[in-house]
C-alpha positions as CSV (number, residue, x, y, z in Angstrom):
1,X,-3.6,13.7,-19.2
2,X,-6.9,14.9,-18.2
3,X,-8.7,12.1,-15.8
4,X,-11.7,10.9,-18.0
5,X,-9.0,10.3,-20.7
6,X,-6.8,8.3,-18.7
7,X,-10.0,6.8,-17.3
8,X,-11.3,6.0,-20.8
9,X,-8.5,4.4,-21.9
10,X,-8.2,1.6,-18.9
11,X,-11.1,0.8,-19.8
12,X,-11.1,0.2,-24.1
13,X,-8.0,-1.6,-23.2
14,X,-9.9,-3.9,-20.9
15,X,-13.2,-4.3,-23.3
16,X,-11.0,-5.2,-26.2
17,X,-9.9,-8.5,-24.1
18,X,-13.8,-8.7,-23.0
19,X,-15.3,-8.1,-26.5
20,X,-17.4,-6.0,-25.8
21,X,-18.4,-3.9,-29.3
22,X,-18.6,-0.2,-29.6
23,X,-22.2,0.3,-28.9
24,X,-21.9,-1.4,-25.7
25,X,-18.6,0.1,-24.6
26,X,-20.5,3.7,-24.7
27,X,-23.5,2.5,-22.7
28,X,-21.1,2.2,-20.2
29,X,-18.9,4.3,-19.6
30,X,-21.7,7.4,-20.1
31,X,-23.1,8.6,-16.7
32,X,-26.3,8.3,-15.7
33,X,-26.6,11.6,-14.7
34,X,-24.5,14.9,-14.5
35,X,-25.8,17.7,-11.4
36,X,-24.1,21.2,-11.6
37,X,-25.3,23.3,-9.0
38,X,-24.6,26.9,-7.8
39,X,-23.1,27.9,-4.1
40,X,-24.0,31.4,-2.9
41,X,-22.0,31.3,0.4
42,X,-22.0,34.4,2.6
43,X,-19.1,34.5,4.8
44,X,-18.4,35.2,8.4
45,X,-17.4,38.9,7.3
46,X,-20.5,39.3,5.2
47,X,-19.0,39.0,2.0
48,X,-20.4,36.9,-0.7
49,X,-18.8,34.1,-2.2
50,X,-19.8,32.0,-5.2
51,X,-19.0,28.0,-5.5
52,X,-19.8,25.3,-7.7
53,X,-21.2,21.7,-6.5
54,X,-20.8,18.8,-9.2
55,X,-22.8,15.1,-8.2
56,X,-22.0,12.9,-11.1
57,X,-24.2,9.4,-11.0
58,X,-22.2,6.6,-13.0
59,X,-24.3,3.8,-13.2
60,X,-26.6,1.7,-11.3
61,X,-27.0,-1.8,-12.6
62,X,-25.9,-3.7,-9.8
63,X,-27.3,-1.2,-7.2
64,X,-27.4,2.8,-5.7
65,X,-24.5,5.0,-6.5
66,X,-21.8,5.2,-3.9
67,X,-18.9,7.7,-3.6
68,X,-17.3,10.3,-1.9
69,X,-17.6,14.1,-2.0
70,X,-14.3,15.9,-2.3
71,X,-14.3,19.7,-1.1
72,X,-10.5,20.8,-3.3
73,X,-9.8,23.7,-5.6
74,X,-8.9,21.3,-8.7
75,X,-12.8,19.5,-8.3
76,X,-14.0,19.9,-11.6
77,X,-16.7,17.9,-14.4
78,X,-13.8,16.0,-15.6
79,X,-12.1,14.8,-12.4
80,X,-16.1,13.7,-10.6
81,X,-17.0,12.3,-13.5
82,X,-13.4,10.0,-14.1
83,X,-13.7,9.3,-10.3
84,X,-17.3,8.5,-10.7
85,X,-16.7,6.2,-13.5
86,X,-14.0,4.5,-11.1
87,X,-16.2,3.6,-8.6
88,X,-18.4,1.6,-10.5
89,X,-15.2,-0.3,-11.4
90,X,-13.7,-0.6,-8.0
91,X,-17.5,-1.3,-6.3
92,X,-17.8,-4.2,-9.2
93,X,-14.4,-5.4,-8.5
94,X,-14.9,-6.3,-5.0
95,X,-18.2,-7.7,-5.8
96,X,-20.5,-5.2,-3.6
97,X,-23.8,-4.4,-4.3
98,X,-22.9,-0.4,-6.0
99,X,-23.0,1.5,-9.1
100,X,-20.5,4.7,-9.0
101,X,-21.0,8.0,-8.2
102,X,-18.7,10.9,-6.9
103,X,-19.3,14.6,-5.8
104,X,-17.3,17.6,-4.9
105,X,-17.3,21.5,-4.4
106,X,-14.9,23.5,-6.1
107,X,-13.3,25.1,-2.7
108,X,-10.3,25.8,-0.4
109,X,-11.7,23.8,2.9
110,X,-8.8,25.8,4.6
111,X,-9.8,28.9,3.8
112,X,-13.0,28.7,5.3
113,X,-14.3,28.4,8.4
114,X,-16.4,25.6,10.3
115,X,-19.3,28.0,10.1
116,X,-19.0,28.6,6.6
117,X,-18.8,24.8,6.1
118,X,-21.6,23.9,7.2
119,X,-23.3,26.4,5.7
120,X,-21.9,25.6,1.9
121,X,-22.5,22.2,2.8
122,X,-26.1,21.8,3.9
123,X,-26.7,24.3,1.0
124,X,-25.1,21.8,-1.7
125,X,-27.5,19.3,0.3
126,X,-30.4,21.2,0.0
127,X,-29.8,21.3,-3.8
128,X,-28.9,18.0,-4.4
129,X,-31.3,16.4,-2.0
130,X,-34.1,14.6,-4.7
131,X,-31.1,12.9,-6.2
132,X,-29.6,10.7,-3.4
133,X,-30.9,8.5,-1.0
134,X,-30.0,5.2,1.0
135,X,-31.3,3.1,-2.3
136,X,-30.5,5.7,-4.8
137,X,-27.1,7.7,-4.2
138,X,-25.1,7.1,-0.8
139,X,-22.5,10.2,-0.7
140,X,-19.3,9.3,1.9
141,X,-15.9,11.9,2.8
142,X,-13.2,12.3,0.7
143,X,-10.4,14.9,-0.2
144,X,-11.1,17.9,2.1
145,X,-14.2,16.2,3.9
146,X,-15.1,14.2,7.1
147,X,-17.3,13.0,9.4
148,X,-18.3,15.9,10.2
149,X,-18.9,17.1,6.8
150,X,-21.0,13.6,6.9
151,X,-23.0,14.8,10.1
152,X,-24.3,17.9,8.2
153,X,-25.4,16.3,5.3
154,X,-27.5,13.5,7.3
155,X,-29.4,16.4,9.5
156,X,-29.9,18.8,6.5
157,X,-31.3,15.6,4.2
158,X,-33.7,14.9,7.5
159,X,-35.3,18.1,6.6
160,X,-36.6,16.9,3.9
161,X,-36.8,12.8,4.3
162,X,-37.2,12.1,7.8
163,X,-34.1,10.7,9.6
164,X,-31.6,7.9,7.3
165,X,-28.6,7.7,8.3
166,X,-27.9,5.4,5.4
167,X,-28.0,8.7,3.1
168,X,-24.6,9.0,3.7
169,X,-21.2,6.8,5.1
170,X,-18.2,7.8,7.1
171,X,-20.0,9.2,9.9
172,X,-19.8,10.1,13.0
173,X,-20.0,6.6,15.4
174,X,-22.8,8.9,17.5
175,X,-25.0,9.3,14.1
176,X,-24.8,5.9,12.9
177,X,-21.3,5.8,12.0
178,X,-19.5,2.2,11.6
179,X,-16.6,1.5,13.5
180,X,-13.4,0.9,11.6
181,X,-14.7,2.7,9.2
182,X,-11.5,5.9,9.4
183,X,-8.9,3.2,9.0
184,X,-10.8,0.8,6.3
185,X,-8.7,2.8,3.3
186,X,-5.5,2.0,4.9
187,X,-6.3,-1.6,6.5
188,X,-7.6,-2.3,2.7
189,X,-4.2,-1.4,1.3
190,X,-3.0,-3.8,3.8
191,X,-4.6,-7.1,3.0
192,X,-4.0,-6.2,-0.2
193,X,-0.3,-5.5,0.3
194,X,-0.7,-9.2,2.2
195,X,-2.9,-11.2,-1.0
196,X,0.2,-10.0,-3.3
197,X,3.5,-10.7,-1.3
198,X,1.7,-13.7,0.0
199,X,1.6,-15.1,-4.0
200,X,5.3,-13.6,-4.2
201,X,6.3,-16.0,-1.1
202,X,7.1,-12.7,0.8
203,X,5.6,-10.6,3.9
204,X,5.0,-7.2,5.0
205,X,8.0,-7.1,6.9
206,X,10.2,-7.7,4.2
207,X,9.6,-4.9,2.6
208,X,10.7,-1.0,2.5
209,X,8.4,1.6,1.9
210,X,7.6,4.9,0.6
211,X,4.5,6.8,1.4
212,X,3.2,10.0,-0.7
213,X,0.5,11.4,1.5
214,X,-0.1,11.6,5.4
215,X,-3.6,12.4,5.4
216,X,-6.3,9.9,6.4
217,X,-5.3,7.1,4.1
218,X,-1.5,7.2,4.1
219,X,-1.1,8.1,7.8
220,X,-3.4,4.4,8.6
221,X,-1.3,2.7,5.8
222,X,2.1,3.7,7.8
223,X,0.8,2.5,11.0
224,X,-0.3,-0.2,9.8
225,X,2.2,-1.6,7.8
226,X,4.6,-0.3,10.9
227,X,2.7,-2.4,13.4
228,X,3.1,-5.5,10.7
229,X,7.0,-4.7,10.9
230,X,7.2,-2.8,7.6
231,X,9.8,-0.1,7.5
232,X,8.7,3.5,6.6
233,X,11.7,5.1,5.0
234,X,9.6,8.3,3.6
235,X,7.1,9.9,3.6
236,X,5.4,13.3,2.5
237,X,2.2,15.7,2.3
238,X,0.9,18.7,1.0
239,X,4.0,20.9,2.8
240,X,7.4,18.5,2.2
241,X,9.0,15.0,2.9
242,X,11.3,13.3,5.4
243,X,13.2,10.0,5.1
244,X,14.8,7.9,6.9
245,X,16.8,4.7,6.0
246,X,17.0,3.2,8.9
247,X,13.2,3.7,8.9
248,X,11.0,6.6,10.5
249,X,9.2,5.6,13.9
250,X,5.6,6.3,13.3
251,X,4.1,6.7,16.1
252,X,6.3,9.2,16.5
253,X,5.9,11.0,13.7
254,X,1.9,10.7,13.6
255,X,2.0,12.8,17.4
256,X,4.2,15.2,15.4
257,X,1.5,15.9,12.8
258,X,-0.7,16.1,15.6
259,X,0.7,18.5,16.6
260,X,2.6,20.5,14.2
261,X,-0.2,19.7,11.3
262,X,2.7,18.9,8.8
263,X,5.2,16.1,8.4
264,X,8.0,18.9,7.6
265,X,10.6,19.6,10.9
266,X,9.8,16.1,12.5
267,X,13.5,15.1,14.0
268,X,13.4,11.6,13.7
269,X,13.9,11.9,9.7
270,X,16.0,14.4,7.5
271,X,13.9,16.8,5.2
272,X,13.4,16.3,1.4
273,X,11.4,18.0,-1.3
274,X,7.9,16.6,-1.3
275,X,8.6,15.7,-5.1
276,X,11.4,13.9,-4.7
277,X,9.7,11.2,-2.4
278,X,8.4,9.2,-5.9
279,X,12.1,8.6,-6.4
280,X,13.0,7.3,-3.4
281,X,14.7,4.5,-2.7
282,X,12.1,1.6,-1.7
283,X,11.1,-1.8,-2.3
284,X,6.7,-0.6,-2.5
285,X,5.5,2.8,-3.0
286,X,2.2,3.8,-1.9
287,X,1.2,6.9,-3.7
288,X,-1.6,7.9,-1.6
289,X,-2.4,11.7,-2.2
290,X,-3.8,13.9,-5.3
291,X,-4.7,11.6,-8.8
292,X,-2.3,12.1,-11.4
293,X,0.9,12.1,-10.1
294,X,2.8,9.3,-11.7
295,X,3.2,9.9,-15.4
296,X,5.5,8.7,-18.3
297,X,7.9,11.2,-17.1
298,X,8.1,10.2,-12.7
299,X,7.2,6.9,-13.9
300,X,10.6,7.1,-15.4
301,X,12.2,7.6,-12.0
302,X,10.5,5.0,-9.9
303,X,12.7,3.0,-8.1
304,X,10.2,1.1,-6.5
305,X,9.0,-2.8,-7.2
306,X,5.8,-2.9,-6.3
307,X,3.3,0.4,-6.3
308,X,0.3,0.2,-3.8
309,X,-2.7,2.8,-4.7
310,X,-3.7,4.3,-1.9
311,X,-4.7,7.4,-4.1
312,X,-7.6,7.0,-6.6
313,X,-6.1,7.3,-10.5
314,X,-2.4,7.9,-9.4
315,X,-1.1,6.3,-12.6
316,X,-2.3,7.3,-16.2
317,X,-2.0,4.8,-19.3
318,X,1.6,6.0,-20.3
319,X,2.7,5.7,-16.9
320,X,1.8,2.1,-16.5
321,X,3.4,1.3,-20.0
322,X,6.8,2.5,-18.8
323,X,6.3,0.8,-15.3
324,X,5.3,-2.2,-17.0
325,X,8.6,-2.4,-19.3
326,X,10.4,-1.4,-16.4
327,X,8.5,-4.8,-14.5
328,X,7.1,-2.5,-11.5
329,X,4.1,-4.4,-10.2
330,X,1.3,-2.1,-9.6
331,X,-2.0,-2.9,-7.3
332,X,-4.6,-0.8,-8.7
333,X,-6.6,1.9,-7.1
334,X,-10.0,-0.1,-7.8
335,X,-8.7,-3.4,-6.2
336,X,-6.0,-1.9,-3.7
337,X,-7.7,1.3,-1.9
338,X,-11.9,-0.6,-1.9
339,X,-11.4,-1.2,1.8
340,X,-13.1,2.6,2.1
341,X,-16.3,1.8,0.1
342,X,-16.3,-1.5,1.5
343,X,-16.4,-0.7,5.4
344,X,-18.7,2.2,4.0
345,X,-21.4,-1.1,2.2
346,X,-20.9,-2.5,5.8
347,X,-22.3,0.9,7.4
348,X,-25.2,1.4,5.3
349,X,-26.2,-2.5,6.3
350,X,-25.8,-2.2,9.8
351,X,-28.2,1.2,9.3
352,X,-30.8,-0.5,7.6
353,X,-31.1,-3.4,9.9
354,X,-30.2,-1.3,12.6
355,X,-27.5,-3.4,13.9
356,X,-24.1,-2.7,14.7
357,X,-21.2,-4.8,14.6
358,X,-18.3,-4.2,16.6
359,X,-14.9,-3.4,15.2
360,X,-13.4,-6.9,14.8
361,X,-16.3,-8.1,13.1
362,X,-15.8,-5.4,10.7
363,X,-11.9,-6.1,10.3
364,X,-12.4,-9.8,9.3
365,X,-15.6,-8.9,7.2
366,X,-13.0,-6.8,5.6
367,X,-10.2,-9.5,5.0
368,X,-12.8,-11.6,3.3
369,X,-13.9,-9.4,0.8
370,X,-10.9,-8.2,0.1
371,X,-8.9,-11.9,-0.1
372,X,-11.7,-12.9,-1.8
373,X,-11.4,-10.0,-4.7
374,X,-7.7,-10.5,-4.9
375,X,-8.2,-14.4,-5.7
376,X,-11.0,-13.4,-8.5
377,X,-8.3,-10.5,-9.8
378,X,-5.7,-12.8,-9.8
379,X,-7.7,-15.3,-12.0
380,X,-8.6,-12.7,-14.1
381,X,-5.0,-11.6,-14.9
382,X,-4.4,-15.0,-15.5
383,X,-7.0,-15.6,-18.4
384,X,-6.4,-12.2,-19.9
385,X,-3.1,-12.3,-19.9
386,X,-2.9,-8.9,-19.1
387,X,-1.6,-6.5,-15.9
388,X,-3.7,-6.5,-12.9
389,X,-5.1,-3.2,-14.0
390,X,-6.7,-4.2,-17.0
391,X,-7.2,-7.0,-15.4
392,X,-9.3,-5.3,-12.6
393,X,-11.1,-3.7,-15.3
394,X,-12.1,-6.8,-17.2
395,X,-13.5,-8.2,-14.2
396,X,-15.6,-4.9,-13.2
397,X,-17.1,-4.4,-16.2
398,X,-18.2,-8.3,-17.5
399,X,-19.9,-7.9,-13.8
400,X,-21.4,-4.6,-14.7
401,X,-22.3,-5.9,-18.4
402,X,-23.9,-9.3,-16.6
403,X,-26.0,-6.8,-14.8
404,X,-26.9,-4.4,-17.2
405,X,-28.5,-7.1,-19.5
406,X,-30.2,-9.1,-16.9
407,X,-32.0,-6.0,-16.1
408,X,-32.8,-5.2,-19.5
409,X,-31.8,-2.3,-20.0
């Protein structure tokens, strides 16, 4: 299922419990604005190599566009402008002051080199540049980007606007950069783990879990959750999976990726097929790689009780109809994995006052907005009747709605 559909449908299922007519329903889910750009990149060799750059803008009603820019093969219109349309939802969810956008280039980031990074990257800057800005459209890393990547865009947009650092988020702490800003994904997931087993009279440390993806957001979750006496039993990236029963030491196993660049060969775990890890044997899953993965079919499989999104749009519509009959609880990606875009809203503040906070202030500013979310998701689900994801969705757009008429529009 392509991601706009999937997207598309979360949210007519949700309107129908809002009433929110037909008319209405298009205003908002139709971007604000599509960019398609061309990438002439000359490589280190001399050869020339041609790349596409997408910035979709979602909407804007309750303030500038925030989202991330994803360097992948698969980046595509469909995929920037689903995951564009999701962070409206998730920024409305947790009540910050955002409208949705999301950008990507269609490339291998492995196949090129640092040079030839920057130099794609400052060109999709230079060619995007008139249509973001700190109080328009606030770009931040995702899939295949960093701080670095970050760092680039801020100098090359200086060119142009004088130095803001609050053009962008997740950068470097030397450039404006927030503190606890790389582990805000994965300390998200966490108190949200924590809202949820709290209700269920249960901890972190009760549980079992299974982690697809050991990249930024599902290496922090493990630790995390390790630290809080969680045991990892598997987990998996881009190359394989290991599992353990007894659960995997992570610490150990993060100094193997360190050095090995792959969770494949570690010795405290047995090997796995990478596909296999969404059947494992676990009390909470935390699919935290590529969108898409859990369908009608894998749903099938799951032998999980609980499903935390690290991952944005893991789960399409016929998943979550199996996983519901099955009675799999699922946090969704626009409640469960905000703690990004939020420590990213708490960046572009402390740039515009030009005040930084240090890192504890950021973790409990973190707690509260995401305890406080959980408590207005919870209520939601509770007068809709209805799954947390639909429920998450309700709540998003009768904010963005509120917003959208105030202003007139």
């Amino acid at each position: 299922m392509k991601a706009t559909e999937a997207t598309n449908r979360n949210f007519a299922r949700a309107a129908r419990l809002v009433g929110i007519d037909e008319t209405t329903e298009r205003q908002l889910v139709t971007p604000y604005r599509e960019i398609k750009v061309e990438l002439t990149l000359v490589r280190d060799d001399g050869s020339l190599a041609t790349y596409t750059g997408f910035r979709v803008q979602h909407d804007n009603s309750r303030g500038p566009m925030k989202g991330g820019i994803r360097y992948h093969p698969e980046v595509d219109p469909d995929e920037v402008n689903a995951l564009a349309s999701l962070m409206t939802w998730k920024t409305a969810v947790v009540n910050l002051p955002y409208g949705g956008g999301k950008g990507g280039i269609n490339c291998d980031p492995r196949r090129l080199s640092a040079a030839e990074l920057q130099r794609l990257t400052r060109q999709f800057t230079e060619k995007i540049h008139d249509c973001i800005g700190p109080q328009v459209d606030i770009p931040a890393p995702d899939m295949g980007t960093n701080a670095q990547t970050m760092a680039w865009i801020v100098d090359e947009y200086a060119k142009f606007h004088g130095w803001q650092p609050g053009v962008v988020t997740g950068k470097p702490i030397e450039l404006g950069g927030s503190l606890g800003r790389d582990a805000a994904t994965g300390r998200g997931l966490l108190f949200a783990a924590e809202c949820a087993f709290e209700d269920a009279g249960r901890t972190i440390a009760d549980f079992r879990y299974a982690i697809q993806g050991f990249g930024n957001v599902g290496s922090w979750a493990a630790r995390l959750l390790h630290e809080r006496g969680g045991k990892i039993v598997a987990v998996s990236d881009v190359d394989g999976a290991v599992r353990n029963p007894d659960g995997i030491d992570v610490p150990a196993l993060q100094a193997w990726v360190k050095a090995h660049r792959t969770v494949t060969g570690f010795p405290g775990a047995e090997a796995m097929p990478g596909e296999a890890l969404l059947a494992t044997e676990c009390d909470v899953l935390v699919p935290a790689a590529l969108g898409g993965v859990i369908t009608k079919h894998t749903a099938a499989e799951i032998r999980a009780r609980w499903i935390l999104e690290g991952a944005n749009h893991p789960s399409d519509p016929d998943a979550d109809e199996v996983l519901e009959k099955k009675g799999i609880t699922v946090l969704p990606d626009i409640y469960a994995n905000a703690g990004g875009v939020t420590v990213s809203y708490f960046e572009w503040v402390q740039n515009i006052q030009q005040f930084y906070w240090d890192e504890d202030k950021v973790e409990a500013e973190l707690r509260r907005v995401m305890r406080k979310a959980w408590a207005d998701l919870r209520a939601a689900a509770r007068q809709y009747a209805c799954p947390l994801r639909t429920a998450a969705f309700a709540l998003a757009m009768s904010r963005v709605l509120r917003a959208t008429a105030l202003r007139g529009v």
